[in-house]
Phi, psi and omega in degrees: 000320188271349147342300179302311175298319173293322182311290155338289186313288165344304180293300145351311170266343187282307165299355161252015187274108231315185186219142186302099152256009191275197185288153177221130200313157185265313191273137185254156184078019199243123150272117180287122165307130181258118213191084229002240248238334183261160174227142165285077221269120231278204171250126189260131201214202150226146092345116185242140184282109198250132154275126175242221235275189163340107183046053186218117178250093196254131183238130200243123169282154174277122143104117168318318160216166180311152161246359160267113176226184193185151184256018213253097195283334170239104182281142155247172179212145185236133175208120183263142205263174175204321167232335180293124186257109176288351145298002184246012176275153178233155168227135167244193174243125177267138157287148174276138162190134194064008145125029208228145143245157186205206219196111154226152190233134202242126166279344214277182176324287219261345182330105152305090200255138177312151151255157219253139168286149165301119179230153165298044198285130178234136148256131214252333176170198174295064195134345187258106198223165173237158173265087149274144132301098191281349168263175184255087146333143192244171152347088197179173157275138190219149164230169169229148159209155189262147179311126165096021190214170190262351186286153184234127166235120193236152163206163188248141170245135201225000000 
């Protein structure tokens, strides 16, 4: 009996459950800048992997900046997924150098490595999820890339 009820209830609440009406990427696996009613799509890319001095890893984006930008110090993002899991995006922050952006990461014991901003994953509907940024970003070149992989989605906060 209380199976039942609980099912009921279930059902019930899944048919009063708001429904996602707001804009929507057109490309999966894109993560968009959400920017009241328009989306910006970020710039997608590879990262190329340069080995440097001792346990030293630099992964270097083409082109000094982003062509997605936003004034937006905690940016959201909307991405309807198809292989990318959005809990597995990291957003760093890129350095400019040589007309480049790039990232390096230290393998050793005691190495100080960027840390990753905090972000939010909400699912919004099917396939469909939003991204916040819980931290306040300064100026700068930012990627979001998924773990374990060289893909780049950059974008600049100006």
């Amino acid at each position: 009996m209380i199976a039942r009820l609980a099912l009921i209830l279930a059902i019930a609440l899944a048919a009063f459950a708001e429904k996602y009406d707001g804009p929507m990427p057109e490309k999966q696996d894109l993560p968009y800048i959400l920017q009241a009613d328009n989306l910006i799509p970020t710039d997608n890319g590879t990262a190329k992997e340069q080995k440097g001095k001792k346990d030293e890893i630099t992964y270097i984006v083409s082109g000094a900046a982003a062509k997605a930008r936003t004034p937006l110090a905690s940016p959201i993002f909307l991405i309807k997924t198809k292989e990318i899991v959005p809990e597995k995006l990291s957003l760093y922050r890129l350095d400019v150098k040589n007309g480049n952006r790039e990232i390096t990461f230290h393998n050793g014991k005691r190495a100080k490595n960027p840390e990753p901003a905090h972000l939010n994953v909400r699912r919004l509907a099917e396939g469909l999820y939003r991204i916040e940024v819980s931290d306040s970003l300064t100026n700068g070149q930012y990627s979001l890339s998924p773990e374990g992989s060289n893909d780049v989605f950059c974008f600049e906060v100006f």
